[in-house]
C-alpha positions in Angstrom: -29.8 -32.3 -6.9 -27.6 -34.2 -9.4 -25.3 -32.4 -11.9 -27.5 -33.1 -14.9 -30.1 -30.8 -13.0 -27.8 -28.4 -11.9 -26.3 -28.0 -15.4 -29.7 -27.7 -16.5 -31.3 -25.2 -14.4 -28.1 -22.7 -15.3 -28.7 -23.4 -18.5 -32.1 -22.4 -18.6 -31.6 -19.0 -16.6 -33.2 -20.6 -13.4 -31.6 -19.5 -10.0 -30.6 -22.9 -8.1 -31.2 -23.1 -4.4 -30.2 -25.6 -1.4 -28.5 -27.9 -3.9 -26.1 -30.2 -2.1 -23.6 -31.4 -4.4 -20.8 -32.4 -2.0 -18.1 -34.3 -3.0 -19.4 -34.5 -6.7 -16.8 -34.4 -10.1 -17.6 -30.7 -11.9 -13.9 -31.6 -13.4 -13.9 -29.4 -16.7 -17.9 -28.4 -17.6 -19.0 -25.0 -18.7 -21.1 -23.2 -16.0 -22.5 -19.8 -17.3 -24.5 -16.8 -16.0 -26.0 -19.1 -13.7 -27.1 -18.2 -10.0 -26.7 -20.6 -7.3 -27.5 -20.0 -3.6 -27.1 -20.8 -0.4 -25.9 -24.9 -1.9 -23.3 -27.0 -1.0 -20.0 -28.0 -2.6 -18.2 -29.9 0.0 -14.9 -31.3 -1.3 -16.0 -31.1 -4.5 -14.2 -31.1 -7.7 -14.2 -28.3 -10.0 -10.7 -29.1 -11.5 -10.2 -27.2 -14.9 -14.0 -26.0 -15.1 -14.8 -22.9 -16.7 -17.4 -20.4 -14.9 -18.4 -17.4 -16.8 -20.5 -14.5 -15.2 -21.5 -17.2 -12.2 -22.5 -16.0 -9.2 -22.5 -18.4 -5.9 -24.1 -16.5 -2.3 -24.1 -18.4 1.0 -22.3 -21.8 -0.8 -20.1 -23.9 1.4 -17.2 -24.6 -1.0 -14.9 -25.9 1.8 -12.1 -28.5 1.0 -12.8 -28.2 -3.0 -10.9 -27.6 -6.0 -10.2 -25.2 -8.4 -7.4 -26.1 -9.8 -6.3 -24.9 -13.0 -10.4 -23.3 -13.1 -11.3 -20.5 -15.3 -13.1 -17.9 -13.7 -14.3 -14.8 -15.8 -16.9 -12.3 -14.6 -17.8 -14.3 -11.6 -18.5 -13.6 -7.8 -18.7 -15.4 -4.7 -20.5 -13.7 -1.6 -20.7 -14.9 2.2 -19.5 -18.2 0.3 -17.3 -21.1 3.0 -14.1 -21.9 1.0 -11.5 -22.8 4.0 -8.8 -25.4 2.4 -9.9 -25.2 -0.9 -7.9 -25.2 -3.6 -7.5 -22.7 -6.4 -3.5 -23.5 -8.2 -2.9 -22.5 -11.1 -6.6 -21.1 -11.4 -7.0 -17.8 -13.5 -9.2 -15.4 -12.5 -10.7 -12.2 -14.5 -13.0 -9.4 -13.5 -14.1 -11.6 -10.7 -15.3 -11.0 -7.2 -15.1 -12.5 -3.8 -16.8 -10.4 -0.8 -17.0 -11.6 2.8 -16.1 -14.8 2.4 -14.3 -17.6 4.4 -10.8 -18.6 2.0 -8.6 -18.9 4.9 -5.6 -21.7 4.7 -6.4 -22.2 0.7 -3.9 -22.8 -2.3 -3.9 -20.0 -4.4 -0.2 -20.7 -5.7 0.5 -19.7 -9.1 -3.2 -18.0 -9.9 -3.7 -15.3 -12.1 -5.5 -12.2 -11.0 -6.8 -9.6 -13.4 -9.0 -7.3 -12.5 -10.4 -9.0 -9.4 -11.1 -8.1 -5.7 -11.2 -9.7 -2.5 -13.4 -7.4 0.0 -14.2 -8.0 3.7 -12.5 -11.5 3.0 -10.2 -13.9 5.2 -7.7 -15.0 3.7 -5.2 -15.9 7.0 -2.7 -19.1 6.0 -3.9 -19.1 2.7 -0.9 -19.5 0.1 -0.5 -16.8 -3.2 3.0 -18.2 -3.9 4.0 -17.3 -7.1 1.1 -15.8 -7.9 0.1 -12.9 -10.7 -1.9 -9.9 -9.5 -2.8 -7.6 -11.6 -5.0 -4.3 -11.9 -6.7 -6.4 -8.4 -7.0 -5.5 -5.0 -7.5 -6.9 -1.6 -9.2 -5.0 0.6 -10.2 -5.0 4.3 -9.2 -8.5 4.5 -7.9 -10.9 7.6 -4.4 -11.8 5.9 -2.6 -13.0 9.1 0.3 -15.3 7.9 -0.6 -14.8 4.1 2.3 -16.4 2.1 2.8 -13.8 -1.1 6.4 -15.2 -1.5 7.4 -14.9 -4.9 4.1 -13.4 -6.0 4.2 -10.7 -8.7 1.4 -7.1 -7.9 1.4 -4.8 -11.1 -1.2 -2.0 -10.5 -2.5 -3.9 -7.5 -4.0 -2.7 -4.4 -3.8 -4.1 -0.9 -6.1 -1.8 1.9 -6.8 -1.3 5.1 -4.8 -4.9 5.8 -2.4 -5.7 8.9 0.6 -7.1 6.9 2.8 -7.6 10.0 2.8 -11.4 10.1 2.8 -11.9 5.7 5.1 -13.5 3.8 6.7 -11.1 1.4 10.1 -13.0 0.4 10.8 -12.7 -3.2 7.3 -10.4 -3.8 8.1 -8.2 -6.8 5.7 -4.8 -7.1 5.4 -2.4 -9.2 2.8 0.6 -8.9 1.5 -1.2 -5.6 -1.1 0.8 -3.2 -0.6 -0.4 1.0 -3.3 2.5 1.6 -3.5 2.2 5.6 -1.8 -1.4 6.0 0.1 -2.5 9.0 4.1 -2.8 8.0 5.6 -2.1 11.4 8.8 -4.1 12.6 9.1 -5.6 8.9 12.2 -6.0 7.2 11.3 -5.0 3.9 14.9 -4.5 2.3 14.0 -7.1 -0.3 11.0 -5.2 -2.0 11.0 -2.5 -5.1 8.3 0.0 -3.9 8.8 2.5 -6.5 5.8 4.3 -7.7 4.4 2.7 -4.7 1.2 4.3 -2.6 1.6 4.2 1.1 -1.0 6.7 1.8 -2.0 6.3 5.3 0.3 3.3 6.1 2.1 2.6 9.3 5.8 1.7 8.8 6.8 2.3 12.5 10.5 0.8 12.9 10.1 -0.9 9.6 13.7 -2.0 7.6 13.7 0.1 4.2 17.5 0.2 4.1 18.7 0.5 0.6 14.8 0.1 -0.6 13.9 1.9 -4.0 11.0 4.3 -3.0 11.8 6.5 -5.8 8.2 8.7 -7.1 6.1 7.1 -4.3 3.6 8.6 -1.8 4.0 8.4 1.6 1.4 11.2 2.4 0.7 10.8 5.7 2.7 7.2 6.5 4.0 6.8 9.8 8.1 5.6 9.8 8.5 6.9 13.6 11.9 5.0 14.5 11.9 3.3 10.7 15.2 2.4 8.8 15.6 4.2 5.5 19.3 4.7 5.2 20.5 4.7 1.9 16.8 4.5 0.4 16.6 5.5 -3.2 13.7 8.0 -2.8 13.9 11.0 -5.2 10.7 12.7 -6.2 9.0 11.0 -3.1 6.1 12.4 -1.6 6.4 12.5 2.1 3.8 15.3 3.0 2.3 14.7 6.5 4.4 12.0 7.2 5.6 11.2 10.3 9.4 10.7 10.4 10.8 11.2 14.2 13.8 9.8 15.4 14.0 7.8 11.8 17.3 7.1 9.9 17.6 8.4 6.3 21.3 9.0 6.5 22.8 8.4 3.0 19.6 8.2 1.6 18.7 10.1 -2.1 16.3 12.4 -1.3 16.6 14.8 -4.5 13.0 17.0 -4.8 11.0 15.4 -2.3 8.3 16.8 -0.8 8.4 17.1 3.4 5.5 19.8 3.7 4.1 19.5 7.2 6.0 16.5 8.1 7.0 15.5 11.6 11.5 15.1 11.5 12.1 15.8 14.7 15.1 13.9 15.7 15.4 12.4 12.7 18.8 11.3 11.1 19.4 13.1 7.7 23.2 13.1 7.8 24.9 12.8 3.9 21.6 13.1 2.5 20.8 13.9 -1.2 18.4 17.2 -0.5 18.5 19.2 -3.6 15.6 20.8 -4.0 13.6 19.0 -1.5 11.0 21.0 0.0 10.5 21.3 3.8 7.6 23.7 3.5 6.4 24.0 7.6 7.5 21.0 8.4 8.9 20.6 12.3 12.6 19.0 12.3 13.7 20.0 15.6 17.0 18.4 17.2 17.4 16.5 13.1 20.9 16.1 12.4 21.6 17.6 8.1 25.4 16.7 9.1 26.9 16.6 5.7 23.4 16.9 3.7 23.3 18.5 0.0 20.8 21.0 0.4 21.2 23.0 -3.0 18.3 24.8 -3.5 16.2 23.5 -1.0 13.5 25.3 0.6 13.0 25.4 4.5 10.1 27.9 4.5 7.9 28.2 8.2 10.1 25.0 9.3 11.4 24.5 12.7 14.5 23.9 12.4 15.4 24.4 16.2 18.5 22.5 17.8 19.2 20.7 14.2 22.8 20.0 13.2 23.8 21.9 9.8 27.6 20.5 10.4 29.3 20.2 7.1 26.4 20.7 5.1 26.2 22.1 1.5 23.9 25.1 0.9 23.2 27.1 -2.5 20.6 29.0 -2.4 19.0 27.2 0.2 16.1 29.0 1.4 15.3 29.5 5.4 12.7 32.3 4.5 10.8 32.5 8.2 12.3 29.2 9.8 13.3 28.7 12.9 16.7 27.7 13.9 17.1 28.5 16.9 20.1 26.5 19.3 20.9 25.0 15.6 25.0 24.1 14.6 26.4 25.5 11.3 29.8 24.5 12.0 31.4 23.6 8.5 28.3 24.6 6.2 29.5 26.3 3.2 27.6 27.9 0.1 24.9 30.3 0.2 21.8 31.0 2.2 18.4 33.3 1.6 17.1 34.1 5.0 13.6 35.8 6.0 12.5 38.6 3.4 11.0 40.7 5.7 8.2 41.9 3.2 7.4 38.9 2.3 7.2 37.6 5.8 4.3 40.8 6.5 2.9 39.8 3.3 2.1 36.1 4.2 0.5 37.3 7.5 -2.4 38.6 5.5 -4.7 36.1 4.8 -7.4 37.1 2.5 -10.0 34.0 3.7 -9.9 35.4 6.8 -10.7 38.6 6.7 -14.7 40.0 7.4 -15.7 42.3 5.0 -17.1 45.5 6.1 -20.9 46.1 4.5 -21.7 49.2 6.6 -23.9 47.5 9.3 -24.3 48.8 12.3 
């Protein structure tokens, strides 16, 4: 098929199939709400083309360009696209589902609105690249480079991230729902307002990291670094925290309900009002902690270290603290309130009604 017919065929509305096009110049035309499937491209030339509302299934793009391309409501399915290249290429409400990208250029692209599903993407390049309101989701990213890269309102899912490239990566309301981060240092990233939901951050490096209003529901940091994180507001239900290190670490009204501490390091901590709601931090050291107002309700508590630490008001209403040190601790303290502990026994969801059968 030559280009003429190709242009021609999208032109007129007529889906073009088992074109092979490889190695042709596409270098700047206009293709439009055309469908094309199952065609080649091979090492084609798409340089500074514009494709609006295009949709390509089953195309072998491999070893072509996109450079500098324009890609607006557009989709490529089960497409081939290893070592192609995309720089500079802006994208907008387009679409790429389980297709073959791996070891392309995507440096300094432009993302809006646009999603990579089921995708491989391992060795492929986003240096310096824009993402925003995209995601990436249930992708092979091994060895992705996102150096420099910029996610605003972004969303990467379900990925392992242990072997990306993150230097210089600047986020901002980023979702890592269920990714991979163990063993990373990530003491160069801003993760505030970030979503970890699910993630696994097992002896990751978060030193000194801004976590501050993010959720961590149910994120696993067993043996992680987060000394000295900024984390205030931070939702940490669920999470499991053993035998981490927060020591330092600003932890003003976060939420701990139901999450595992046990041996966890929360020395000079920042604990006002933080809420510890049934959560188990047996053998956790508070040495030194500001604990103003917090509340301990239903936690275990047993063998922690209280050493030094500040109380006012702080509330141990049914915990258990049993083998724990209080040497130093000075303020005030509301213990179990008997009635209330009866009170909480009753639960209302539980009990069988009585309708007078026999």
């Amino acid at each position: 098929m030559s280009i003429d017919l190709l242009l021609q065929s999208i032109a007129h509305r007529v889906p073009v199939r088992d074109a092979n096009l490889d190695g042709e110049t596409l270098s700047g035309m206009t293709l439009k709400d055309g469908v094309v499937l199952s065609s080649s491209f091979r090492n084609s030339d798409f340089g500074g083309a514009s494709l609006s509302g295009m949709m390509f299934q089953d195309c072998d793009f491999s070893g072509t360009s996109f450079a500098d391309a324009f890609l607006d409501n557009s989709s490529f399915v089960s497409c081939s696209a290893g070592e192609s290249d995309w720089r500079r290429a802006t994208f907008a409400q387009s679409t790429f589902i389980a297709s073959d990208l791996g070891r392309s250029d995507f440096s300094e692209t432009r993302l809006t609105q646009t999603t990579a599903m089921r995708c491989v993407l391992a060795y492929s390049v986003l240096r310096g690249a824009t993402l925003s309101q995209s995601a990436i989701m249930d992708c092979d990213l091994a060895n992705l480079v996102l150096d420099d890269a910029t996610l605003t309102n972004a969303a990467i899912t379900q990925a392992d991230l242990r072997s990306v490239h993150l230097a210089g990566m600047r986020c901002d309301t980023i979702l890592f729902s269920e990714c991979d981060l163990s063993e990373r240092d990530l003491r160069g990233l801003m993760l505030a307002r970030a979503n970890l939901s699910g993630a696994k951050l097992n002896r990751a490096n978060l030193s000194g990291v801004d976590l501050s209003g993010s959720v961590l529901t149910g994120a696993s940091f067993i043996g992680a670094d987060l000394s000295h994180a900024a984390a205030p507001k931070t939702l940490f239900a669920k999470a499991d925290l053993r035998a981490a290190s927060l020591r330092g670490a600003d932890l003003k009204q976060c939420l701990f309900t139901e999450a595992r501490l046990d041996g966890c390091d929360l020395s000079s901590t920042k604990l006002e009002m933080a809420v510890f709601t049934c959560a188990s931090a047996k053998s956790a050291l508070f040495r030194g902690a500001d604990m103003s107002y917090a509340l301990m309700h239903h936690a275990k508590l047993d063998g922690g270290d209280f050493s030094g630490s500040k109380f006012l008001r702080t509330d141990f209403h049914c915990a258990s603290t049993t083998g724990s040190l209080f040497i130093g601790q000075h303020g005030s303290a509301l213990q179990t309130v008997p009635e209330r502990a009866v009170a909480e026994l009753y639960d209302a969801s539980r009990v069988i009604p009585f309708n007078g059968a026999g």
